[in-house]
C-alpha positions as CSV (number, residue, x, y, z in Angstrom):
1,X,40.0,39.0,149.1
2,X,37.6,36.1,149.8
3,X,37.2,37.3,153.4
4,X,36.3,41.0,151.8
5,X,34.1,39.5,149.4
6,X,32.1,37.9,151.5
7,X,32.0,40.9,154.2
8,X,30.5,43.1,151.5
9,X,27.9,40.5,150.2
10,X,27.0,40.0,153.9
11,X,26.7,43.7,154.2
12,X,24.7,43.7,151.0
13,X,22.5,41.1,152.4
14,X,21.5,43.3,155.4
15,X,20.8,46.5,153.7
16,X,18.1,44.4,152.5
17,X,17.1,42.9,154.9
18,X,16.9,46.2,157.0
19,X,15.0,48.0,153.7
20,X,12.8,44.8,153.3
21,X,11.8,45.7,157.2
22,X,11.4,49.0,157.0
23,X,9.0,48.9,154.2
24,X,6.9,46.5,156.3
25,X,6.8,48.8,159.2
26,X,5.8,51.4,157.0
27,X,2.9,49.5,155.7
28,X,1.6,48.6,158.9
29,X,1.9,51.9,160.0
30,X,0.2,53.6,157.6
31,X,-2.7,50.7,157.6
32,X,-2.8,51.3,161.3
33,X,-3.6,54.8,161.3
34,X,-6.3,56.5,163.2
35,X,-9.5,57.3,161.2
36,X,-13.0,57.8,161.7
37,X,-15.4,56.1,159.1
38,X,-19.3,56.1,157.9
39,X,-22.0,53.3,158.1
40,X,-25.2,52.7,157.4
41,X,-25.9,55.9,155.6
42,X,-29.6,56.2,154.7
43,X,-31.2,59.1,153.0
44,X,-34.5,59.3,153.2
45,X,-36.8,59.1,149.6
46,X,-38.4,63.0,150.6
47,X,-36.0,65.9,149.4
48,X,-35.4,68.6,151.5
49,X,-35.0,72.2,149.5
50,X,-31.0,74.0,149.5
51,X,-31.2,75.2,153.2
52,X,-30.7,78.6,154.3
53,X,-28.9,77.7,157.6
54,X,-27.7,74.2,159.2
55,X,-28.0,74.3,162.8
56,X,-26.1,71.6,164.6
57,X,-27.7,70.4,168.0
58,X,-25.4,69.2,170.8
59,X,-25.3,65.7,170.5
60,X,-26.8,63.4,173.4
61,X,-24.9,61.9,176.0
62,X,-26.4,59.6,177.5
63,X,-24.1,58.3,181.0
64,X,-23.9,54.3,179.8
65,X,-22.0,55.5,176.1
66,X,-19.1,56.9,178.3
67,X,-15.7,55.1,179.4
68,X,-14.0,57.8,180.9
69,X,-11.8,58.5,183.9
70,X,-14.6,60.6,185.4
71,X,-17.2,60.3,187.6
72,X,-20.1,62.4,189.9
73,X,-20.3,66.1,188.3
74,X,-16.6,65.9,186.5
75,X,-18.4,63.2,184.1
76,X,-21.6,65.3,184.0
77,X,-19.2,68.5,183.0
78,X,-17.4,66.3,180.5
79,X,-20.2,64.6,178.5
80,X,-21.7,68.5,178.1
81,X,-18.0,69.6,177.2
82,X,-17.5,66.9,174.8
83,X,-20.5,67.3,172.9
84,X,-20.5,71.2,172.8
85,X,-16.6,70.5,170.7
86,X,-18.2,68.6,168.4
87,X,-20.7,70.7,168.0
88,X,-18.6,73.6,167.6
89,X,-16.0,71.5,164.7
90,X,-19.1,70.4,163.1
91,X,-20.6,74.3,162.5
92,X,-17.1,75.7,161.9
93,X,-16.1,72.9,158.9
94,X,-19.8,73.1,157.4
95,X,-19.0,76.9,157.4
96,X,-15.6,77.0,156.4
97,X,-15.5,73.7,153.9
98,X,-19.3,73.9,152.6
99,X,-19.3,77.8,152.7
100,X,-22.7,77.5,154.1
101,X,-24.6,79.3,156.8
102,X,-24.2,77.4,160.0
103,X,-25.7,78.0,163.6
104,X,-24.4,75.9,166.5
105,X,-27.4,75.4,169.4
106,X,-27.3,73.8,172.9
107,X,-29.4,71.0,173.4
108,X,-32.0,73.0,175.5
109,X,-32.4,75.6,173.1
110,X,-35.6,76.4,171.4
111,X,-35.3,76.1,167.6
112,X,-37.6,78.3,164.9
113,X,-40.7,76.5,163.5
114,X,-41.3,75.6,159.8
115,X,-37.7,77.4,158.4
116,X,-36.0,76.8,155.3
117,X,-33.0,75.3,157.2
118,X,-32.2,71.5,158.4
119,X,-30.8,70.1,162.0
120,X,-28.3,67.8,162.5
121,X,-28.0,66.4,165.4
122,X,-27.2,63.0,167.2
123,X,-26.4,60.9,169.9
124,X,-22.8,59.3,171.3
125,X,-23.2,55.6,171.2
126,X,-19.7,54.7,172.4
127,X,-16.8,57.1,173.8
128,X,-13.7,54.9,175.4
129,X,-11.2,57.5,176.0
130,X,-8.6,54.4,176.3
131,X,-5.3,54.2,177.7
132,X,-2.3,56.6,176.5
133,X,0.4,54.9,177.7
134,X,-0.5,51.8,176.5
135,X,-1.5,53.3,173.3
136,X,2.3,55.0,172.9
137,X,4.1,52.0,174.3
138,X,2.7,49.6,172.6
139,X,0.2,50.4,170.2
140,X,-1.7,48.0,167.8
141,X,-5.1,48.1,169.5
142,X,-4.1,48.3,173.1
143,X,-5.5,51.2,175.0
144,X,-7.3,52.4,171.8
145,X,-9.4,55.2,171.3
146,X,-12.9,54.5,170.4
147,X,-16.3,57.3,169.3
148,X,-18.9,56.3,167.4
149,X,-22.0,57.7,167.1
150,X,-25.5,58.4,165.6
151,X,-26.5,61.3,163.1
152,X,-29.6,62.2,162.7
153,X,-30.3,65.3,159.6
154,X,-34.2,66.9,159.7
155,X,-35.7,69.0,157.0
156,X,-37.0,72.0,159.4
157,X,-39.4,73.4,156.6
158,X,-42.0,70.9,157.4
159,X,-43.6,70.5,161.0
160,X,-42.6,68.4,162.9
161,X,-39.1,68.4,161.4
162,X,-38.9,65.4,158.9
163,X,-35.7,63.2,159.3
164,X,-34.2,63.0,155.8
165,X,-30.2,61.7,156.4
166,X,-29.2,59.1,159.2
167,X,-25.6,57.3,159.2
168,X,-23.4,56.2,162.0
169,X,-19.4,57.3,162.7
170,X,-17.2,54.8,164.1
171,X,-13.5,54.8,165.0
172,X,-10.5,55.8,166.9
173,X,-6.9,55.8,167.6
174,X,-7.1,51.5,165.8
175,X,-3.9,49.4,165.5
176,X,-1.3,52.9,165.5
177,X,2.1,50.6,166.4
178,X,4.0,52.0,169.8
179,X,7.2,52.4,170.4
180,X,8.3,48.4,171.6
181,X,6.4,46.5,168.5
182,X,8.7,48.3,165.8
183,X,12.0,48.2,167.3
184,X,14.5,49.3,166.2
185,X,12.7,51.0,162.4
186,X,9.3,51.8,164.2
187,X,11.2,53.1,167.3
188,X,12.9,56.1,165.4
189,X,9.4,56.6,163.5
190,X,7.4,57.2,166.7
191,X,9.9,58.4,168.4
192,X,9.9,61.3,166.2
193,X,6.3,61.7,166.7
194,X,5.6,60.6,170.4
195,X,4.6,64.5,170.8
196,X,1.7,63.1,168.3
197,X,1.0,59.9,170.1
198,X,0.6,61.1,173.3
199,X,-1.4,64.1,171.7
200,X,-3.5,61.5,170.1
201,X,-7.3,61.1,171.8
202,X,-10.7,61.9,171.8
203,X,-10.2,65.0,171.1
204,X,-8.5,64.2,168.0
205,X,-11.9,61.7,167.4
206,X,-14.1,64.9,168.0
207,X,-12.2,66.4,164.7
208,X,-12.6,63.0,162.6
209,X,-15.9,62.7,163.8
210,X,-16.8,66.0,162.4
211,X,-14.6,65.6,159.3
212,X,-16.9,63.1,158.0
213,X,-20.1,64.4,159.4
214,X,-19.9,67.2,157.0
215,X,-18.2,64.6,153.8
216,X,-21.6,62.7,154.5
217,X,-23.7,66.2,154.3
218,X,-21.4,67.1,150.9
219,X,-22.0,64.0,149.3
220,X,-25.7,64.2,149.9
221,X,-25.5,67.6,148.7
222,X,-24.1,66.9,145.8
223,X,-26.1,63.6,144.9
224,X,-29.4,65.7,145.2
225,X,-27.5,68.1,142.7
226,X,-27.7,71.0,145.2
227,X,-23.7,71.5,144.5
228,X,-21.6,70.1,141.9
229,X,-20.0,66.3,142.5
230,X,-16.6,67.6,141.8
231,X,-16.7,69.9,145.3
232,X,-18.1,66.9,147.0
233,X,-16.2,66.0,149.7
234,X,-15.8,61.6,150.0
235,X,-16.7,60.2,153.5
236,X,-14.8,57.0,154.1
237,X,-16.6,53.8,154.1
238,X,-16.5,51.4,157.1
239,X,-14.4,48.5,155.6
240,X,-12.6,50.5,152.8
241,X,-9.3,52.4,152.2
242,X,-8.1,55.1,152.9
């Protein structure tokens, strides 16, 4: 009886043990998720009318920004690629989440002069596409993603256009645990979504990216009482969560 006694106390004792670690690798992997967040957001003291249309220029790309796996015309291909899909999430969300006339342009393209309309655009400041082996193996910060970059919005009704809006993006794939680090709780967890690790890239970044692009836009929006708080979107902070 003692022997049973002290089999099911031990037995007790490591269901604990094992929930005690599984709720710690569930912490750290929801702290470590990937996100994109906002900085420095400064709105300018002039106020810009409701525009009629937003039109989002193709970010910049300037060569030294980029650590890719590409070089000669594959990079040149990529950075116009890359900033033609943000381009592209940007004017689809402001569309389809802000319900507002949107108009996505190349860089080259020549815009109308004194509209009722603004233009956001940017520049890529950093784009590390990382490692994805080392980011599904081991995780926490190794082979990380990384985008961040400059956003510029303009008041078109005025000539030249006026900026009005700047903020900066920043963020990536972060501290996401792999599959070693969490053995054996975060093994099962990721190995139910290595699909979504190795899926897990700039091109997820782009979408982020976008995502609070347009929260930034919103909030402004709604600040300047051009729509009402409560259908605001909120842009993460740098330095907060979620």
């Amino acid at each position: 009886m003692d022997t049973l006694r002290q089999s099911n106390k031990l037995g007790r004792l490591m269901c604990n043990f094992v929930r005690l670690f599984a709720l710690v690798g569930a912490v750290a992997w929801i702290s470590g998720c990937a996100s994109v967040s906002v900085s420095k957001v400064e709105p300018a003291a002039q106020r810009p009318c409701v525009p009629d249309t937003i039109y989002v220029r193709d970010f910049r790309t300037p060569k030294s920004a980029f650590r890719v796996d590409r070089g000669g015309t594959a990079l040149v291909d990529f950075r116009k690629d890359f900033s033609r899909m943000l381009t592209f999430a940007t004017t689809d969300r402001i569309e389809s989440r802000m319900h507002l006339h949107a108009v996505d342009v190349p860089g080259d393209a020549v815009l109308p002069r004194k509209v009722n309309a603004w233009l956001l655009t940017g520049r890529f400041v950093h784009v590390n596409q990382g490692s994805r082996a080392l980011r599904t193996v081991i995780g926490f910060g190794l082979g990380a993603t990384k985008l961040e970059t400059e956003v510029t919005v303009y008041d078109m009704s005025v000539e030249p256009p006026r900026p009005f809006l700047t903020f900066m993006t920043t963020g990536g794939s972060n501290a996401q645990p792999g599959v070693i680090p969490g053995f054996p709780i975060n093994f099962v967890l990721v190995g139910l979504d290595t699909a979504g690790h190795l899926a897990i890239g700039l091109k997820m970044d782009v979408i982020r990216t976008s995502r609070e692009i347009v929260a930034v836009l919103s909030e402004y929006m709604a600040h300047q009482g051009f729509i009402p708080s409560h259908d605001a979107y909120r842009a993460k902070r740098l330095g907060t969560w979620p």
